[in-house]
C-alpha positions in Angstrom: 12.1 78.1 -56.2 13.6 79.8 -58.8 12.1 79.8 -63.0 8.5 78.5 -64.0 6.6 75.6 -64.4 3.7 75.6 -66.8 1.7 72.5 -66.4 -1.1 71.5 -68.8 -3.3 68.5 -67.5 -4.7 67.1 -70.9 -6.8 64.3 -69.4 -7.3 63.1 -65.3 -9.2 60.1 -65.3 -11.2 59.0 -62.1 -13.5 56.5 -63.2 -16.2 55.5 -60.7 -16.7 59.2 -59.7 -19.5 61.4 -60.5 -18.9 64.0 -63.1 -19.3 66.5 -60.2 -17.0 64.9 -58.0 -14.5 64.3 -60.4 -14.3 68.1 -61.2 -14.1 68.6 -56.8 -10.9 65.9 -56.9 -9.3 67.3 -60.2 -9.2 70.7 -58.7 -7.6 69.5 -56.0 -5.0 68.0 -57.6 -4.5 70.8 -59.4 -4.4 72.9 -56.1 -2.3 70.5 -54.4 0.0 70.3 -57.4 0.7 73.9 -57.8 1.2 74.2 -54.1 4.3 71.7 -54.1 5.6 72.7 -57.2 5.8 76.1 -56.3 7.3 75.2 -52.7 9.6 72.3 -54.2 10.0 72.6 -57.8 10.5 70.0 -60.2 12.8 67.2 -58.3 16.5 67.6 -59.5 17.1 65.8 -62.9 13.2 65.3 -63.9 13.2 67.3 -67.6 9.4 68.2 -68.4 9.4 67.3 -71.3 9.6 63.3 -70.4 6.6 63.7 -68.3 4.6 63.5 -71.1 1.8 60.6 -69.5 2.2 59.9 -65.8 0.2 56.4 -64.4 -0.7 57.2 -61.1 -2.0 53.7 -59.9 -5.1 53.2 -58.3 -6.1 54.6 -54.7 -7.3 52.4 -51.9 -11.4 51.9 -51.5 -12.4 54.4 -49.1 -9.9 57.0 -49.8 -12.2 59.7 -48.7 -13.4 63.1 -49.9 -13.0 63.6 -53.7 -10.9 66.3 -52.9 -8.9 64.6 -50.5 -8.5 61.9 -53.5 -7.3 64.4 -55.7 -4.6 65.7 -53.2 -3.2 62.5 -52.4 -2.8 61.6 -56.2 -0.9 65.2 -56.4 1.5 64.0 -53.7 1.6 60.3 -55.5 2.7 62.1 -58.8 5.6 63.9 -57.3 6.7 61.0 -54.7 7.0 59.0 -58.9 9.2 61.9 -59.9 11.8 61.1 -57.0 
């Protein structure tokens, strides 16, 4: 990938998580984030700037590990960019 992304996550809301397991799944999203976008880059036509507030949905009951929560919403906010 060529050029930078800077990301700044202003607010990741998981309600129904502890505060401590929010923190596990938000880093993960931010790991899993920074992984794709630094293997893939920002899909072809998405201009950061109109990513200003993404809704990622809701995730299934049982989605597992906090972490593995935060990883799939990572992938679910770039499968919305395509």
């Amino acid at each position: 990938m060529s050029g930078a992304v800077t990301l700044h996550i202003d607010t990741l809301a998981l309600p129904g998580l502890s505060q401590a397991d929010a923190a596990r799944a938000a880093r993960a999203f931010e790991a899993e984030l920074t992984a794709l976008l630094e293997r893939d880059g920002l899909p072809p036509g998405v201009r950061p700037q109109e990513l200003e507030r993404i809704d990622l949905g809701t995730l299934p009951a049982g989605a597992g590990s906090p972490e593995a929560m935060g990883r799939e919403l990572a992938r679910a906010l770039m499968r919305s960019l395509t």
